[in-house]
N, C-alpha and C positions, 0 to 999 in steps of 0.2 A: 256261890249263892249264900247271903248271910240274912240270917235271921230267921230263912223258912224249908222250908222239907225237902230234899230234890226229888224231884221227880221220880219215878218209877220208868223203864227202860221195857218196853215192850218191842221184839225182835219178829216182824212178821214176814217168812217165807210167800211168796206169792209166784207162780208158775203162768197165770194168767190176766190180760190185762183187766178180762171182764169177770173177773171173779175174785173179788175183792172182801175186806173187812163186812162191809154192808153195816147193818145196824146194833153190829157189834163193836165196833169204831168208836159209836158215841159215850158207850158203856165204858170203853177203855179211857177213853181223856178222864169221864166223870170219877174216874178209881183214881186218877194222878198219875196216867202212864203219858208218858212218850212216844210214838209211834215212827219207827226204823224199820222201814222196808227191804227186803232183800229178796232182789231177780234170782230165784232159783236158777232157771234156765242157764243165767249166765256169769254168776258169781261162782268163785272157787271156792266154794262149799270146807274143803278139806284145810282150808287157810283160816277159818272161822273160830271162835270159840266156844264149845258148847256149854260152857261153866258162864258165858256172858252173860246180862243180859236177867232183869226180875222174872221176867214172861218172854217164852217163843212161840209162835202162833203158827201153826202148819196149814195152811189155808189147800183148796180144791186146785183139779186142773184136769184137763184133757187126756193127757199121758194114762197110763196103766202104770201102777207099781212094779210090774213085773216087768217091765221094759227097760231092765235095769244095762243089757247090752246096748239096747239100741240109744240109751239117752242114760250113759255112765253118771250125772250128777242124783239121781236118784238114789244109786247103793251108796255115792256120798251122803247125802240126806240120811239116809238110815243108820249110817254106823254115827251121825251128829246125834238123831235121835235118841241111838241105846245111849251113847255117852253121856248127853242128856239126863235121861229118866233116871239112869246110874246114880249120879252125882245129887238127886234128888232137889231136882231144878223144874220148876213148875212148865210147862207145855198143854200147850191143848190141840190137837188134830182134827179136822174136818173132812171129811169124805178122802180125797188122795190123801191128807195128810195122816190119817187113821189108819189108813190101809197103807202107808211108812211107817207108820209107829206101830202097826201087826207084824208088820215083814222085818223091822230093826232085831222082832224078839223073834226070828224064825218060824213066823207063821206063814201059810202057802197062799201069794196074790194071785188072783185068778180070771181072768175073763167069763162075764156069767152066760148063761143060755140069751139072753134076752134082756136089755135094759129096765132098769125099775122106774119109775116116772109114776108121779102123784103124789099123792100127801097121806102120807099114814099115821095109822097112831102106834105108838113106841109103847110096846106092854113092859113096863118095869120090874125087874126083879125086887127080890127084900133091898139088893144091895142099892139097885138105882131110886126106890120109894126113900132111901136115909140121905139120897145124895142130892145138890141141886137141880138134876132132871126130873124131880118131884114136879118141876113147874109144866112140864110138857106134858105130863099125864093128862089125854083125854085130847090133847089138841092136834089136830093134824101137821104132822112135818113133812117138811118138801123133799122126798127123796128125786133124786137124779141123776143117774151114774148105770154103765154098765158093769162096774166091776166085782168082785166078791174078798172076803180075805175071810180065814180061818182066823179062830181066837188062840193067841199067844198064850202058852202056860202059867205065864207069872199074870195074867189078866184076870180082872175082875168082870165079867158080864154085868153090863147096868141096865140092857132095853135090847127088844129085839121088836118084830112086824112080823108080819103075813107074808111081806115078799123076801124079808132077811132076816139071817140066823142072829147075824150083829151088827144091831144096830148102834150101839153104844159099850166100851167100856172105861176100866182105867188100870194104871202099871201103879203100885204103890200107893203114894197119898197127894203126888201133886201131877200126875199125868192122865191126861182126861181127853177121850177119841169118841168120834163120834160123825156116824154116817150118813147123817142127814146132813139139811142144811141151818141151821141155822140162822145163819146169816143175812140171809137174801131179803132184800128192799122191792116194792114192785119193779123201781127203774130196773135191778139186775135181771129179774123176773122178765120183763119186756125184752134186754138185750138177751140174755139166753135163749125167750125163745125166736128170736130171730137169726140166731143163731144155728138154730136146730135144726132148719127145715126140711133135710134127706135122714135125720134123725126119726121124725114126727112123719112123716113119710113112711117110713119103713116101718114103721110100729100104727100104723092107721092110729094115730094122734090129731085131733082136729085142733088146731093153733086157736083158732077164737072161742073154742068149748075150755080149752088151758088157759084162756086170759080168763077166764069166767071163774075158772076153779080159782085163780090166784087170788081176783079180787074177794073170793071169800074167803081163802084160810089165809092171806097173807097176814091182813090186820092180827087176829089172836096166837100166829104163830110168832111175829115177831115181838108181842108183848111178852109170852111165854118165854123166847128166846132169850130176851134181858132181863129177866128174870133168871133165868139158870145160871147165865154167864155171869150177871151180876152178883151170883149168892158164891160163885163157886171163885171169882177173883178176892168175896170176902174173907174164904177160907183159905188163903195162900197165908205164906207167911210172909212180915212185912220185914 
């Protein structure tokens, strides 16, 4: 390439088909990233680099962290992770990938009593009101997950809810998790909850009362959303 900048190399792990970038995608071209996918599921995680790469993106999934016997690429994941945050290489985590990056630093993942499902608001700490989650304050975020993970020792707590202890933190200065969703566009929103249905069943969830809720907090949560991501990719180093 002569004459102009290259590109920026964003490395995004994805375990799910339907649970993708979402409208965090656009945030990333708009920064000058690249965008390189890699099937957790089915990539050799251990052949990987984890010094690669400007940005790795740890996206959601299905699976439990702790199911690290039953679906052995997961404890791969995690020791990429520590390697990772080590090496002081920027990452960001979301919901599974949060709860890889709690379990990379020996924190205990765990199956909770009962799934979380709705939009909460994220009460900030000092440390998260100094960080880019300044933007989500007051806005409802999409929680959806049954899992839980204890906070890592070398963690900073940035946000917590009513229905979890952690909701957000970060490892150092360029590793930033985070248990909500950020992500989600109505379309993931629709395919999730179609998705759901023995989910939403079993939690007496009325499907058409949750497209109700989406179409209200989608719109300000995903403003909010590119906003954080966006302030917090301006704080990487270049």
């Amino acid at each position: 390439m002569s004459g102009g900048v290259a590109p920026k190399r964003a490395i995004v792990f994805q375990h799910d088909d339907d649970i993708t970038l979402g409208n965090l995608e656009p945030v990333l071209r708009e920064h000058g990233y690249e965008i390189h996918f890699v099937e957790a599921d089915t990539v050799d995680v251990t052949a990987l680099d984890p010094e690669d790469g400007d940005l790795v993106i740890v996206l959601g999934g299905e699976k439990g962290a702790y199911q690290t016997e039953e679906f052995p690429h997961l404890a791969d994941e995690m020791r990429y992770i520590r390697a990772r945050v080590e090496a002081n290489k920027p990452i960001f985590g979301v919901c599974l990938g949060a709860q890889l990056m709690a379990g990379a630093f020996g924190a205990r993942n765990y199956k909770g009593e009962k799934p979380d499902l709705g939009y909460q608001d994220i009460r900030l700490t000092e440390a998260g009101l100094a960080s880019p989650l300044r933007h989500v304050q007051g806005v409802g975020m999409l929680v959806w997950h049954s899992d839980h993970y204890t906070l890592p020792a070398e963690a900073t707590l940035l946000g917590t809810s009513t229905a979890y202890p952690n909701e957000a933190f970060s490892i150092g200065d360029y590793a930033l998790a985070v248990q909500f969703h950020p992500e989600v566009t109505n379309e993931m929103h629709e395919a999730w909850t179609l998705g759901s249905r023995e989910l939403f069943a079993a939690n007496n969830v009325d499907a058409d009362e949750w497209r109700a809720l989406g179409r209200i907090h989608n719109p300000p949560m995903e403003a909010a959303s590119r906003l954080m991501f966006g302030e917090w990719l301006d704080s990487l180093p270049r």
